[in-house]
KETOR-306906 format. One line per 8 residues: number of its first residue (from 1); their letters; for each residue x, y, z of N, C-alpha, C, O. Coordinates in Angstrom, 1 decimal. Example, Ala and Ser with C-alpha at 12.3 -4.5 7.8 and 13.67 -1.06 7.14 Angstrom:
BEGIN
1) as) 13.2,-5.7,7.8,12.3,-4.5,7.8,13.2,-3.3,7.8,14.2,-3.3,8.5  12.8,-2.2,7.1,13.7,-1.1,7.1,12.9,0.0,7.9,13.4,1.1,8.0
//
This chain:
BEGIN
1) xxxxxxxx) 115.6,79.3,109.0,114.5,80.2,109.0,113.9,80.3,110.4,113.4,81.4,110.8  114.0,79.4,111.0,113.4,79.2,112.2,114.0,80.6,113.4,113.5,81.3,114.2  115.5,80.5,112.8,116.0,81.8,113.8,115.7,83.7,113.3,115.8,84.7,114.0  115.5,83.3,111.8,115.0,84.5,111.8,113.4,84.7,112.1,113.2,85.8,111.5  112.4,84.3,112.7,111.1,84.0,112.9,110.7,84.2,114.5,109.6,84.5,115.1  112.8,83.7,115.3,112.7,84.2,116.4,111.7,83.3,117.6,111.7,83.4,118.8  111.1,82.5,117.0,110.4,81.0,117.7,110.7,79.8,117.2,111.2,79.8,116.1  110.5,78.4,117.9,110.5,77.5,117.2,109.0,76.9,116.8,108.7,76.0,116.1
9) xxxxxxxx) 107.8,78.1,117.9,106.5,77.3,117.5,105.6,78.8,116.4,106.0,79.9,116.3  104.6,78.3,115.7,104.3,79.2,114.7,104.9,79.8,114.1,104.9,81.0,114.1  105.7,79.2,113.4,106.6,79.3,112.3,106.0,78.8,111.1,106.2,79.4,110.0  105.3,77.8,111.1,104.9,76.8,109.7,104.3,78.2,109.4,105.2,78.7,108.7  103.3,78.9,109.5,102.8,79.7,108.0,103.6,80.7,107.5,103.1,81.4,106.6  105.0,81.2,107.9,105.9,82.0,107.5,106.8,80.7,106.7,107.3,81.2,105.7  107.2,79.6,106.8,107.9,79.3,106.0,106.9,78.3,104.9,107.5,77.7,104.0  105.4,78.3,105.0,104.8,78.1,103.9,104.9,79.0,102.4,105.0,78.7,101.2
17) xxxxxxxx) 104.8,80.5,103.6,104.6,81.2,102.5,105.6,81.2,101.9,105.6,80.8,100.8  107.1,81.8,102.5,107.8,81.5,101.6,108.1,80.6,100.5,108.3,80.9,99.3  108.0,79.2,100.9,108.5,77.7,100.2,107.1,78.3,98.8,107.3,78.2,97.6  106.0,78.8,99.2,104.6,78.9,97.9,105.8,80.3,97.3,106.6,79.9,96.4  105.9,81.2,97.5,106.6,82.5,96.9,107.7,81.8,96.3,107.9,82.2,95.2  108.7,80.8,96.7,110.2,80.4,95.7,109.2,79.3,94.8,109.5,79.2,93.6  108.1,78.6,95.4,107.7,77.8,93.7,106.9,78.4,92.7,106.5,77.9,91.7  106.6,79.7,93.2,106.2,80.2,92.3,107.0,80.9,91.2,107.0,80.9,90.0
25) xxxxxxxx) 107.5,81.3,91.8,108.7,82.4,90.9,110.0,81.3,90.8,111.0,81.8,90.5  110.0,80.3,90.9,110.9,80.2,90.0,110.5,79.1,89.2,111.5,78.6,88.6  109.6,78.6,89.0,109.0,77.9,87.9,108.2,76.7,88.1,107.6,76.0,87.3  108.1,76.5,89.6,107.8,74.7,89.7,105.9,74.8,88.9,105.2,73.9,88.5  105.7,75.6,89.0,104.0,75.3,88.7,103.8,75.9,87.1,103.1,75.4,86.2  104.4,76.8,87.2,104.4,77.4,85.8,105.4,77.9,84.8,106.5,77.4,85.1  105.6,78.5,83.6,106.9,79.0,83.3,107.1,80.4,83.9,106.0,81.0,84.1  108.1,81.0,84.2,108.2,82.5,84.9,108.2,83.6,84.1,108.4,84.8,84.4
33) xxxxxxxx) 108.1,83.1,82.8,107.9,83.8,81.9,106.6,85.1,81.9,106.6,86.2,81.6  105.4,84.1,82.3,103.9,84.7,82.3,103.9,85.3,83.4,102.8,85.7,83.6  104.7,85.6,84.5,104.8,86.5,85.7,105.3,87.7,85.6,106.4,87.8,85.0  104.8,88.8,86.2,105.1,90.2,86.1,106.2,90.4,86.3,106.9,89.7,87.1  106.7,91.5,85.5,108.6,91.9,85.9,108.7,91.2,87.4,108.9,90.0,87.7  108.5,92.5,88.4,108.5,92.5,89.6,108.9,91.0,90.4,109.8,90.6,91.1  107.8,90.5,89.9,107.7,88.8,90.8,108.3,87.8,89.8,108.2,86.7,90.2  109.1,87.9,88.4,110.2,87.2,88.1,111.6,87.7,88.4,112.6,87.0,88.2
41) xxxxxxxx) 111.4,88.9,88.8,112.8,89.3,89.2,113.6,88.9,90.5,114.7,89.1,90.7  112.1,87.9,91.5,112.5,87.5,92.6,113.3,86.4,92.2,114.5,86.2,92.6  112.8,85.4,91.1,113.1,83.9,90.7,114.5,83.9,90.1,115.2,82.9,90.1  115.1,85.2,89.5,116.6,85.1,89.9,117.4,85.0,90.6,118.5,84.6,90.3  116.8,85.5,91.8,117.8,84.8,92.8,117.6,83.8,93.7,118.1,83.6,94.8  116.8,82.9,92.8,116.8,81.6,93.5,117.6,80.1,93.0,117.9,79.9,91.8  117.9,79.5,93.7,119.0,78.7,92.5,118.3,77.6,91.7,118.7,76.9,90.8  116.7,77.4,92.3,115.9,76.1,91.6,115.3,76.8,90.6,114.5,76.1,89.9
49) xxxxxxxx) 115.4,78.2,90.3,115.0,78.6,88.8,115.6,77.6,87.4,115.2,77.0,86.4  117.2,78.1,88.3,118.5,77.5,87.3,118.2,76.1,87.6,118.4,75.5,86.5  117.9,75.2,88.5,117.7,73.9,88.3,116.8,73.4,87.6,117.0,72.3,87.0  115.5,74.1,87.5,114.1,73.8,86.7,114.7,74.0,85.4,114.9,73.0,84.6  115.1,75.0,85.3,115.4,75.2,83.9,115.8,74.5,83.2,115.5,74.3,82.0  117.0,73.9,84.1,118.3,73.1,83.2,117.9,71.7,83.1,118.4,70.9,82.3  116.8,71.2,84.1,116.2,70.1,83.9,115.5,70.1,82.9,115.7,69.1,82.2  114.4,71.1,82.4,113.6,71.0,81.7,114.1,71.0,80.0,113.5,70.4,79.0
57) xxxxxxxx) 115.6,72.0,79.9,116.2,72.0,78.6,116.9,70.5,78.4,116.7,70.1,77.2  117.4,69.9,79.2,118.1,68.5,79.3,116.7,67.5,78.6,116.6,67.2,77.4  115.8,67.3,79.7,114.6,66.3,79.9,114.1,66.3,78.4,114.0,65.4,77.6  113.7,67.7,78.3,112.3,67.8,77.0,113.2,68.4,75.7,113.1,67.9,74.5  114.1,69.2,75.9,114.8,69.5,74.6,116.2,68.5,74.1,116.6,68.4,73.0  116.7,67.8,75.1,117.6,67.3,74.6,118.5,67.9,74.3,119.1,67.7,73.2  119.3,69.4,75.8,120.3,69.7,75.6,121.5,69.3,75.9,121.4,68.9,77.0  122.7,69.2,75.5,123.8,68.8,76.0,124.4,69.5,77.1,123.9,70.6,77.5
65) xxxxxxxx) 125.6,68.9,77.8,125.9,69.5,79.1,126.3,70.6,78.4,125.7,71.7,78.6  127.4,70.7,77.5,127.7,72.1,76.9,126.7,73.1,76.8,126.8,74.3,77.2  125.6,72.5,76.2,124.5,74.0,75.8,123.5,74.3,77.0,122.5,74.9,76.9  124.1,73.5,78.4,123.5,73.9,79.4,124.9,74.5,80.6,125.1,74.2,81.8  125.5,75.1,79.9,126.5,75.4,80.8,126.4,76.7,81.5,126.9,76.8,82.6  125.5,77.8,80.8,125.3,79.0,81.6,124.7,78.3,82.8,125.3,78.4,83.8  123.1,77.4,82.8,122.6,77.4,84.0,123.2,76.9,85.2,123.0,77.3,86.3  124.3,75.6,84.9,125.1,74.8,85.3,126.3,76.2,86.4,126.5,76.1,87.6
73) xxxxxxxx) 126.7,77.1,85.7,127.5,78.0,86.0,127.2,79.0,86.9,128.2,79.7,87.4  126.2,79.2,87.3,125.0,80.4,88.0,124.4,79.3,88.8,123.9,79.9,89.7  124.3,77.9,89.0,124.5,77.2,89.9,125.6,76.7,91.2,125.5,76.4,92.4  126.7,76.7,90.1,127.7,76.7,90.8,127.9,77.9,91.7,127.9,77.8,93.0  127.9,79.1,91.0,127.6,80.2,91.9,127.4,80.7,93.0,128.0,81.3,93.8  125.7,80.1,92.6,125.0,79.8,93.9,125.4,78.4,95.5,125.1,78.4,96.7  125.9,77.9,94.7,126.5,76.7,96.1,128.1,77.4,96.5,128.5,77.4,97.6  128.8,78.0,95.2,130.4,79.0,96.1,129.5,80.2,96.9,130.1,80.9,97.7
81) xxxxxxxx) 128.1,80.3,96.7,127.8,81.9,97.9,127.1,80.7,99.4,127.5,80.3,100.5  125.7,80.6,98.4,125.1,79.7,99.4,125.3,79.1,100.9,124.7,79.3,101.9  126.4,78.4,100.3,127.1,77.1,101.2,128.0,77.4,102.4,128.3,76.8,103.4  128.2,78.4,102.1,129.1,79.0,103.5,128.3,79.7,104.4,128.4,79.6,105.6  127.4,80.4,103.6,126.4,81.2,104.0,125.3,80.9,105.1,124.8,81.5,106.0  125.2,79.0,104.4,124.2,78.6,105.5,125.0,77.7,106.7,124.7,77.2,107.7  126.3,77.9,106.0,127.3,76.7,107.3,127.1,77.7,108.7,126.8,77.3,109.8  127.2,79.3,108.1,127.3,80.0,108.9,126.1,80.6,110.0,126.0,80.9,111.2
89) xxxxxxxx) 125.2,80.7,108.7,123.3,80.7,109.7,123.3,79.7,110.4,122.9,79.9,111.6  123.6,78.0,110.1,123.3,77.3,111.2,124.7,77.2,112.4,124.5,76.5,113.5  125.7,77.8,112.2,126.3,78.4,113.3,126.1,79.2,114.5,126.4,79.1,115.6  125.3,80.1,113.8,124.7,81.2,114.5,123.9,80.6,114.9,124.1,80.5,116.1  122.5,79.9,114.4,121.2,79.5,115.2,122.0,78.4,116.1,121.5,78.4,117.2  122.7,77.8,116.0,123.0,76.8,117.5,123.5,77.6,118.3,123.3,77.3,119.5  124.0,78.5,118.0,124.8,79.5,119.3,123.9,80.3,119.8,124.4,81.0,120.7  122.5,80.6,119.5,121.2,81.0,120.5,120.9,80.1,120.6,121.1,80.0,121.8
97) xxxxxxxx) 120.4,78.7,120.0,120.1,77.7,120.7,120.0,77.5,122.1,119.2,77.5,123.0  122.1,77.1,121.6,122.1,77.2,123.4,122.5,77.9,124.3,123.1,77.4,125.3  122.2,79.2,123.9,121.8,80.3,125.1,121.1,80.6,125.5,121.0,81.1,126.6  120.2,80.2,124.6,118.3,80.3,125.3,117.9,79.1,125.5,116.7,78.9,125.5  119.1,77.8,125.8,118.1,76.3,125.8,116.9,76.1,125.4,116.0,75.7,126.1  117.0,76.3,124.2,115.7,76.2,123.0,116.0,74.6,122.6,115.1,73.8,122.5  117.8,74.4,122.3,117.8,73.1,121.2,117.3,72.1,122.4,117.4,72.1,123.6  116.5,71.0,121.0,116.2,69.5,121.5,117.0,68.7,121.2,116.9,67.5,121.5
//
């Protein structure tokens, strides 16, 4: 985040907001249910929607891994897109790093 923000100082209230925007919409405070289309449609594309979720069906319902296999699957998903994704952002942010001797 830090490289798209383009600083390493005054950054904290851009990645507040975000981190408050992904707990909202994807469930940590509430269900995403009671959120308007619009702002539950963000919480799909987050992968701690599918982990709230699958926690909370396990934890409180007592589902089996079977009957939690969609969220489990759309998890996976997300770490085959994710994971390369961020090998490659923090590729790139060290490579201005140190072009601009920014890193510590």
């Amino acid at each position: 985040m830090i490289w798209f923000a383009r600083s390493w100082h005054g950054t904290e209230p851009i990645q507040w907001s975000i981190n408050l925007l992904a707990s909202l919409t994807a469930g940590v405070y509430f269900p995403p249910e009671i959120l308007p289309k619009w702002l539950r449609a963000i919480g799909y594309y987050l992968p701690q929607t599918y982990a709230l979720k699958a926690a909370i069906l396990a934890i409180l319902r007592g589902f089996s891994l079977n009957m939690l296999l969609p969220e489990l699957i759309t998890l996976l998903f997300f770490v085959i897109v994710l994971f390369p994704a961020g090998a490659i952002a923090l590729k790139y942010s060290l490579k201005i790093s140190k072009k601009k001797a920014t890193l510590i």
